[in-house]
MIDO-938969 format. One record per residue (C-alpha): x, z negated, y; residue in one letter. Coordinates in steps of 0.2 Angstrom, whole numbers, padded with zeros to 4 digits, always signed. Layout:
N
XZYa ...
END
This chain:
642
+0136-0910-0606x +0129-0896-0617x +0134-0882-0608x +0152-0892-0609x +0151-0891-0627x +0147-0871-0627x +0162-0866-0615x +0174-0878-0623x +0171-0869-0640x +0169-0852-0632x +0186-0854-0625x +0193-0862-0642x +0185-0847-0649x +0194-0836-0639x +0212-0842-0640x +0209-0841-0660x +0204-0823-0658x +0221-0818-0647x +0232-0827-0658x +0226-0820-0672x +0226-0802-0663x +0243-0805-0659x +0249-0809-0677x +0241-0793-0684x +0248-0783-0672x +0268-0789-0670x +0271-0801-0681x +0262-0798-0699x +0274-0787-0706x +0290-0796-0705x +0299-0810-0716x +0300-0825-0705x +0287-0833-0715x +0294-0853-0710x +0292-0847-0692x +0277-0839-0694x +0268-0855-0702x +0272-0864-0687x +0265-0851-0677x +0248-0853-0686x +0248-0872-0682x +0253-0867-0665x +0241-0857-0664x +0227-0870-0670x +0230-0885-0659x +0235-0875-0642x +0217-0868-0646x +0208-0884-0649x +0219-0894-0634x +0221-0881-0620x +0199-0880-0616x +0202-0899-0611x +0218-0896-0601x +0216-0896-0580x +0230-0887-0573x +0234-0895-0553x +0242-0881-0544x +0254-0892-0531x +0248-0889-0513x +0259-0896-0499x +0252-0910-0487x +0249-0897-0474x +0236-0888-0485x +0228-0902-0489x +0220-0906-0474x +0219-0888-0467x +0201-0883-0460x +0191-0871-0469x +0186-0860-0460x +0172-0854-0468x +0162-0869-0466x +0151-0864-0452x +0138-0875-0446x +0131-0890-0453x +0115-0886-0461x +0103-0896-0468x +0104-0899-0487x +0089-0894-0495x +0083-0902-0511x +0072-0897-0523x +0063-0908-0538x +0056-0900-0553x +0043-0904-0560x +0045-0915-0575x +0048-0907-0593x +0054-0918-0609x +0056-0904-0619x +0073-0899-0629x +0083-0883-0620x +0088-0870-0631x +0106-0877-0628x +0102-0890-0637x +0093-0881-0653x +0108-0868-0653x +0119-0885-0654x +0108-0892-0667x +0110-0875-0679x +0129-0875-0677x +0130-0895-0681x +0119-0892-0697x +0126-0878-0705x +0145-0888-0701x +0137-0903-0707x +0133-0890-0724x +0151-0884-0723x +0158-0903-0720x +0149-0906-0739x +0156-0893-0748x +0170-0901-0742x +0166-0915-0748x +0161-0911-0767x +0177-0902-0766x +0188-0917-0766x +0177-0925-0777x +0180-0913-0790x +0198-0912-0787x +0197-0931-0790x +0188-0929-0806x +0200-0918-0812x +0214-0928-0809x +0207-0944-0816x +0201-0936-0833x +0219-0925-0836x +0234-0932-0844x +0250-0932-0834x +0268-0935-0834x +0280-0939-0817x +0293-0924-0812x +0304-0930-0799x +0293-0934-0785x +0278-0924-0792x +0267-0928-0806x +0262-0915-0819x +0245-0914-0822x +0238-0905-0841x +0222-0895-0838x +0209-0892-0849x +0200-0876-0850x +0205-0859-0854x +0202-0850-0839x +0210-0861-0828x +0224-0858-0816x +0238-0868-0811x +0238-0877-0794x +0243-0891-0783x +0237-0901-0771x +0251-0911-0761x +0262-0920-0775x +0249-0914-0792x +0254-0899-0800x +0241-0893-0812x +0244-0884-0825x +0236-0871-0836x +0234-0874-0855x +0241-0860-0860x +0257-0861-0850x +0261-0878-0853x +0276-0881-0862x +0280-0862-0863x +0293-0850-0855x +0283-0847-0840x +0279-0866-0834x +0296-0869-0825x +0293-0854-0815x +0277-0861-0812x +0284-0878-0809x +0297-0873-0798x +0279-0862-0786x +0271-0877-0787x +0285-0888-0781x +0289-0877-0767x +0269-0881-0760x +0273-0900-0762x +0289-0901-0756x +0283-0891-0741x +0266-0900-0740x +0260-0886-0739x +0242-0895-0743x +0240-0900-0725x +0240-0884-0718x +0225-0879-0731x +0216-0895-0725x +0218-0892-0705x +0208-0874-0710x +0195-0880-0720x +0192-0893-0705x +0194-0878-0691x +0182-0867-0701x +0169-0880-0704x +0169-0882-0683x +0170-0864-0679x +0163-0856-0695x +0155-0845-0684x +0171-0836-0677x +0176-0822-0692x +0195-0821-0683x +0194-0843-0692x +0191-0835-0710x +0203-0823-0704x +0218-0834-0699x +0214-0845-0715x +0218-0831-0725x +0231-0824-0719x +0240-0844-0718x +0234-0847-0737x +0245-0830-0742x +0259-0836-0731x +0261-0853-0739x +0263-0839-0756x +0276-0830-0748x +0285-0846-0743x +0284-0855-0763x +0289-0836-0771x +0303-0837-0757x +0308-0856-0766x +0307-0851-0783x +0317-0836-0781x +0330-0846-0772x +0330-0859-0786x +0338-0845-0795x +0325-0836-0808x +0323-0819-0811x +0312-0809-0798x +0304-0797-0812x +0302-0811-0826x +0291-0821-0811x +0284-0806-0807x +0276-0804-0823x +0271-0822-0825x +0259-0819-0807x +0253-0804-0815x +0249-0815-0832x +0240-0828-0824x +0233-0815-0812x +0215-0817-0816x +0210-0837-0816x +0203-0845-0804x +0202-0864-0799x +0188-0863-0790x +0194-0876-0777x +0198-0866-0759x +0206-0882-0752x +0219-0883-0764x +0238-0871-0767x +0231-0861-0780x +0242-0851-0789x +0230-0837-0792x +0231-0827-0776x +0220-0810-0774x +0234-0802-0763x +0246-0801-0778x +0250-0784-0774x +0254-0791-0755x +0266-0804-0765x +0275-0794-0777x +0278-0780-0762x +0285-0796-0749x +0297-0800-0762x +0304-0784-0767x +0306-0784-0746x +0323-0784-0737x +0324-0798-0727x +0320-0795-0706x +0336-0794-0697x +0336-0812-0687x +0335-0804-0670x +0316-0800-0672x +0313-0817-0674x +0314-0817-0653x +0295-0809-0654x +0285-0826-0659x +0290-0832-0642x +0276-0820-0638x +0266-0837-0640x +0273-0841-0624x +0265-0827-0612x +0247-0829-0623x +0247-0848-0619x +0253-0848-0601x +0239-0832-0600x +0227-0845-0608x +0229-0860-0597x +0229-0851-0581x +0212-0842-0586x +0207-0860-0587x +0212-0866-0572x +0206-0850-0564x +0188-0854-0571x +0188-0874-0563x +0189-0866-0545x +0178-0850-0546x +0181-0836-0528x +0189-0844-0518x +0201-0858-0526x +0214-0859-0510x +0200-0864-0500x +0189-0876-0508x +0202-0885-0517x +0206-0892-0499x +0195-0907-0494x +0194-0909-0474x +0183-0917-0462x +0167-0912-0472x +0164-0926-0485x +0161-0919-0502x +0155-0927-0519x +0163-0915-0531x +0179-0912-0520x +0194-0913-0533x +0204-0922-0519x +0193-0934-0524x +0203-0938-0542x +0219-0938-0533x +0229-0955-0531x +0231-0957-0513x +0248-0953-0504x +0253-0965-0493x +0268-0964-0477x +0273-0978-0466x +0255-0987-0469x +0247-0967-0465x +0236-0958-0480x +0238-0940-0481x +0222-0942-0493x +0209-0954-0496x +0191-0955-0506x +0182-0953-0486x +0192-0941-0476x +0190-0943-0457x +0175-0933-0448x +0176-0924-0431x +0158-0931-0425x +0146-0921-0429x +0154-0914-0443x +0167-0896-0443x +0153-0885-0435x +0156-0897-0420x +0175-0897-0418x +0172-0876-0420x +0162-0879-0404x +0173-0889-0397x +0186-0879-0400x +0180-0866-0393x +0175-0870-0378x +0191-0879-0372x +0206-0870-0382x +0211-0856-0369x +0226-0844-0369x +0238-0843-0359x +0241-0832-0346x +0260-0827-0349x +0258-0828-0369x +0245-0817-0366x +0256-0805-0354x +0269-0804-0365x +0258-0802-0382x +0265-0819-0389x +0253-0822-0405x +0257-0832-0421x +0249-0848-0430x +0252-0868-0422x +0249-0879-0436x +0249-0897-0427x +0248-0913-0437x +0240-0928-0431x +0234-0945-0436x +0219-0954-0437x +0217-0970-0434x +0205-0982-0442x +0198-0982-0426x +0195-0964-0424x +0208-0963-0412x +0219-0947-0413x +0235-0953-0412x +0253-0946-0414x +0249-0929-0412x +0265-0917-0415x +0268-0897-0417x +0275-0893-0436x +0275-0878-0435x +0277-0868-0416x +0277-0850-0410x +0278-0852-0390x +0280-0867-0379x +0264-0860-0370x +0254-0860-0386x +0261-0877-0395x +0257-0887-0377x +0241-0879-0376x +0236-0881-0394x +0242-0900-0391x +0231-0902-0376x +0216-0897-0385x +0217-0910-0401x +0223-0925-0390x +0209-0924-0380x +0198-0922-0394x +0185-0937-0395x +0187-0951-0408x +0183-0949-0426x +0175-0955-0440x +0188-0963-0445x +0194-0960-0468x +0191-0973-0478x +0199-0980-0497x +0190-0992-0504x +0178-0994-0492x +0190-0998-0479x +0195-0988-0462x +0212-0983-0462x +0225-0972-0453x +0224-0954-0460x +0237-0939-0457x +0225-0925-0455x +0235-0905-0451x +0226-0892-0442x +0231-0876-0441x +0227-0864-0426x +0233-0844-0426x +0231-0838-0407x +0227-0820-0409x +0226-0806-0396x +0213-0793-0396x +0217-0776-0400x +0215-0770-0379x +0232-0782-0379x +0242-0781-0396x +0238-0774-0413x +0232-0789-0423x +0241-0797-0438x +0230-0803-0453x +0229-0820-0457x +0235-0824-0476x +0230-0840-0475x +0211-0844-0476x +0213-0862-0471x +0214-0857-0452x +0207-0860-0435x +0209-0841-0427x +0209-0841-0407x +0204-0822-0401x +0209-0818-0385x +0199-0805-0376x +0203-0793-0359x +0221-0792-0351x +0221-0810-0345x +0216-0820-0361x +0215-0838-0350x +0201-0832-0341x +0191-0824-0355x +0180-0832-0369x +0190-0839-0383x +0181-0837-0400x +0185-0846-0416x +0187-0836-0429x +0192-0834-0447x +0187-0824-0463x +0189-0805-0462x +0177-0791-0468x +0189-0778-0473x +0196-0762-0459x +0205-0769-0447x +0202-0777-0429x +0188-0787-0422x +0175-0773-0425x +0177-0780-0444x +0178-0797-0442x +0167-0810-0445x +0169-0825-0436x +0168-0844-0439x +0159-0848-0423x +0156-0839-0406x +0147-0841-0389x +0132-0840-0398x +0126-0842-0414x +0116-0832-0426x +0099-0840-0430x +0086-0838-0441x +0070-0833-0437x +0060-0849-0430x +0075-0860-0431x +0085-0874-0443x +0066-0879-0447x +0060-0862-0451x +0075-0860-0461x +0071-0875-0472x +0053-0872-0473x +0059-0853-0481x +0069-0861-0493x +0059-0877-0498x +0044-0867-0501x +0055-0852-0509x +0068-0859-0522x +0062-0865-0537x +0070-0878-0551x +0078-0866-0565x +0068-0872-0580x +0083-0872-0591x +0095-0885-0577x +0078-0896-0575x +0076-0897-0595x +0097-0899-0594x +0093-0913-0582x +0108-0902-0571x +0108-0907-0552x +0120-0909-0538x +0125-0897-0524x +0127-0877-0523x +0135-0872-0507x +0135-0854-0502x +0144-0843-0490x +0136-0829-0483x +0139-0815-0466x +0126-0814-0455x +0131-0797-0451x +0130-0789-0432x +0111-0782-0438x +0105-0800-0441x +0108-0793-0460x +0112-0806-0473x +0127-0799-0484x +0143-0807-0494x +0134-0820-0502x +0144-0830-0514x +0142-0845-0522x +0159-0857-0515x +0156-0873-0526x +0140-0872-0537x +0134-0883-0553x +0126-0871-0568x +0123-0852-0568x +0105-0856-0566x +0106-0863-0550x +0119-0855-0543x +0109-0838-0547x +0092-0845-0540x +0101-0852-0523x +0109-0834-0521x +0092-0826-0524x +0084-0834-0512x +0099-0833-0498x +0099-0812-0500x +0081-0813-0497x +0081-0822-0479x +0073-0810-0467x +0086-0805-0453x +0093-0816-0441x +0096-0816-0423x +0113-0809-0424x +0128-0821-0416x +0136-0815-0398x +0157-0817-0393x +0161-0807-0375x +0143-0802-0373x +0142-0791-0392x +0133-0794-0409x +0146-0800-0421x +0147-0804-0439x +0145-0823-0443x +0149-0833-0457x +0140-0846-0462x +0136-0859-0477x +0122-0866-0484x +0122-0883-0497x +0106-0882-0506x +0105-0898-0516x +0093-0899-0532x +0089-0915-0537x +0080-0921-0552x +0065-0935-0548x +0072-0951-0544x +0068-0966-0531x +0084-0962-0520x +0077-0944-0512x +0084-0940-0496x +0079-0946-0480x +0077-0929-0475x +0057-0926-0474x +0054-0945-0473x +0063-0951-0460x +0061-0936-0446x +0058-0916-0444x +0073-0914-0435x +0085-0903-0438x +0100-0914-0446x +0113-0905-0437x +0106-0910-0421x +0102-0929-0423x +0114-0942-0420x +0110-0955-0436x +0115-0972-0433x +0112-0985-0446x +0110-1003-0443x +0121-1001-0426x +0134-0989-0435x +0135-0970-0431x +0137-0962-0450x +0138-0943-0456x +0125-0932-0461x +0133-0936-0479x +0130-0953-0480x +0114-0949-0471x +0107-0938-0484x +0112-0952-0498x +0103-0967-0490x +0090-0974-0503x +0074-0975-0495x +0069-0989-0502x +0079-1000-0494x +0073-0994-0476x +0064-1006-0465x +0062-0996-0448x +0064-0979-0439x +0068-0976-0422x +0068-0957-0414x +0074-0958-0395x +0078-0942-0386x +0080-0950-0369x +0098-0945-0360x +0100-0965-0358x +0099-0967-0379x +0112-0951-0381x +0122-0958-0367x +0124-0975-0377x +0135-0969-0390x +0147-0960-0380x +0156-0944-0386x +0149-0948-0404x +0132-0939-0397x +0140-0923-0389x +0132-0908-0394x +0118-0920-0402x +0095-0917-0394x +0092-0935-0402x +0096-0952-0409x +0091-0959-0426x +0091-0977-0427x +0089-0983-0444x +0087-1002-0447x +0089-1007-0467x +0083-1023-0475x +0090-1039-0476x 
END
């Protein structure tokens, strides 16, 4: 919540600055000073508004449920619990100063209407039209007004010179110009930290000038008999900021503005500058909710996902089908196995292959609340060969986990893209543009009988030499294995003092190569939670020792993979992970109470509420729960109480 504050007034902060560095520079000099007070107010609610503005880029259906394909193998989420530490962040002390000296500024505020009243209640007046004329006391007092009270000097009431000032003043009221005075004293008492805030609230309070002398000279009175009355009343001061004082210091500015030939209308086309600086703002906002890679983790697939935005989407629905829904369906055994799957039984054929046929198959399919895949159909085609064979492949895939709404199975449209690529012995390969992708490589002159590897991301260069691949006929591995891997990290990785004082948790995921040396490189963090963590996750990740680099055709190849490391504050719902069993996740088959459930429900089970345990391993035990168990060394049963 504190960091919220900071960046929400950072980015306020900023749009104030590139308004008001626009103004200097274009739009200062000219007459259009109606137009140009707009553009202040603009300028103040677009800054305040546009912080808490979410832009939704529209993403077809398709994309929606694409597979990303740098999600490599399920790994196990590793949490880490800090130790406990009441004390305030500095977040919250830099918070505190900013809220006392606005508070200081909020009071000075304050006394200033206070005294305005004073002097209204103790001044004798007389109704004008629709303002009332307010006598002052005081020789060195200048005339003002403050919405519909016009004050008056002593010394000009009464005399030659008070209709001019009159007719100033009346031009402020009629205008109300006062609220534009009160929206800067309130922006400058919140961001009286920004100079370009003390800035704009100048240059508005000498536009509102510009726009009465404008009014009085159109009233008809004399330019240089007006001119001399400012220069008269030149040096006395109200003391009160908030209200239209008639004594401005930019007099000079004034006088030179009025003796100005007005800007030809034409120029007037540059204040829709205002659109490009807003448009520029709001995509740098949206830009900064989806950090890196914003065309793939926007897109919520088979991997279930807490802070997935599909998540606050309203549910499309077709002929009784979802296209998205709060549980999307799971391939069993989550994406890393339906990579596998893939894999081993997606082959190309022998003529597309002969005559160097190669393109993308999109196929869009349903599944059923059962997990059945049903209705499966070719969108989007390249070659009868490739669209029957991609087909083949995802009818006979195994039943789901079938997507849930409301904690209720239901039939969801799910699109999986496929791009059959040959290898360069067969035909120059094409770059995928779309990350969202399953990528068949065909090796050798007949592709059908050579190993087909999944793959995805590129590295840079061109052909397979430079690519790194989703998954292959053998995976990279860390030193040890899955439980080396979590042993490194857990004893590793540490709890950021600022995000465990900041009481920040959740899940950073990153996305790193394991390069053909068993190298880690291309770190990045895909979906993190608070610098600190993300920067502490990374840190640990580029420090990993060097795999045992992956294999496709019998050669080392760059592999991706992702990591979610999940920092968790002390609570009584810790992960089952290091109670329950040391299995690897990603191996083990988790049943609950007589249910197969994913590794992210899995993780979220509150131990608590756990009565009993069961680890089988037997073939007999795997056997039992059918296709749901492929791929899988053991079974957990786990028995809740009643």
């Amino acid at each position: 919540m504190d960091n919220t504050i900071i960046i929400y007034l950072i980015k306020a902060s900023l749009a104030l600055i590139l308004f008001y560095g626009v103004y200097m520079l274009f739009l200062r000099k000219d007459t259009f000073f109606t137009i140009r007070r707009f553009y202040f107010l603009f300028a103040v609610f677009f800054s305040l508004i546009f912080p808490l503005v979410s832009i939704e880029i529209p993403i077809a259906n398709e994309a929606q449920m694409q597979i990303p394909v740098y999600w490599l193998s399920e790994i196990d989420a590793v949490t880490v619990s800090p130790k406990e530490n009441p004390s305030l962040s500095m977040t919250v002390y830099f918070l505190i100063g900013l809220s006392v000296i606005s508070a200081l500024y909020a009071c000075r505020f304050i006394v200033q209407i206070l005294s305005l009243l004073k002097v209204r209640m103790k001044s004798e007046s007389e109704k004008t039209g629709s303002c009332r004329i307010i006598k002052l006391e005081g020789k060195e007092t200048s005339s003002f007004s403050f919405f519909h009270w016009i004050f008056v000097a002593p010394e000009l009431y009464n005399t030659s010179g008070q209709d001019e000032i009159v007719a100033h003043e009346q031009a402020h009221a009629r205008q109300y110009h006062s609220v534009d005075v009160l929206i800067f004293e309130v922006l400058c008492i919140c961001f009286w930290w920004n100079p370009c805030v003390w800035l704009l609230k100048r240059e508005m309070k000498i536009n509102l000038e510009y726009l009465a002398d404008q009014g009085v000279l159109k009233a008809g009175f004399d330019q240089k008999e007006y001119q001399y009355i400012l220069l008269k009343a030149s040096n006395r001061s109200t003391g009160i900021p908030l209200i239209n004082n008639f004594n401005v210091s930019q007099l000079k500015k004034r006088i030179t503005m009025m003796n100005k030939q007005e800007t030809f209308i034409g120029k007037a086309s540059k204040y829709l500058l205002v659109v490009p600086v807003g448009l520029a703002l709001l995509l740098g906002n949206a830009a900064q909710a989806s950090p890196d890679l914003i065309d793939v983790i926007s897109n919520k697939t088979a991997i279930s996902d807490d802070y997935s935005r599909d998540d606050l989407q309203v549910p499309q629905k077709k002929d009784g089908v979802y296209a998205s829904v709060e549980k999307m369906p799971q391939y069993p055994g989550g994406e890393s196995a339906m990579f596998e799957y893939l894999a081993k039984n997606l082959k190309y054929p022998t003529e597309s292959s002969k005559n160097k046929i190669q393109g993308r198959v999109t196929v869009r399919f349903i599944v059923k609340s059962t997990g059945e895949i049903s209705s499966a159909t070719v969108i989007r085609g390249i070659d009868p060969l490739l669209d029957a064979e991609a087909l083949r492949v995802v009818n006979a895939m195994p039943a789901w986990i079938p997507g849930k709404q409301k904690d209720k199975a239901v039939d969801v449209y799910y699109a999986l893209p496929i791009v059959f690529k040959l290898s360069r012995n067969n035909a120059a390969p094409t770059s995928s543009k779309d990350k969202n992708e399953v990528m068949v490589v065909g090796y050798g002159d007949d592709a059908s009988n050579s190993k087909v590897g999944v793959a995805g991301l590129k590295k840079g260069g061109s052909g397979d030499d430079r690519k790194a691949f989703v998954t292959v006929e053998q995976m990279p591995k860390f030193p040890g294995g899955e439980s080396a891997m979590q042993k490194y990290i857990g004893e590793n990785l540490k709890y950021p003092e600022e995000a465990s004082k900041n009481k920040i948790q959740g899940r950073v995921t990153i996305r790193f190569v394991v390069s053909e040396t068993g190298a880690i490189t291309d770190a990045v963090v895909i979906r993190g939670i608070s610098p600190e963590c993300d920067a502490e996750a990374l840190r640990v990740i580029n420090a990993m020792p060097n795999w045992t680099p992956g294999k496709q055709n019998g050669k080392d190849v760059s592999v991706y993979f992702t990591l979610p490391i999940v920092f968790r504050l002390k609570t009584d719902k810790a992960p089952v992970t290091n109670q329950l069993s040391s299995e690897p996740i990603s191996k083990s088959l988790f049943v609950l109470d007589g249910k197969v459930i994913d590794n992210e429900t899995y993780l979220s089970l509150n131990t608590s509420k756990i009565e009993s345990v069961n680890i089988k391993k037997d073939a007999a035990s795997l056997a039992k729960y059918g296709t749901a168990a492929n791929g899988k060394e053991n079974v957990i049963e786990i028995t809740t109480k009643k």
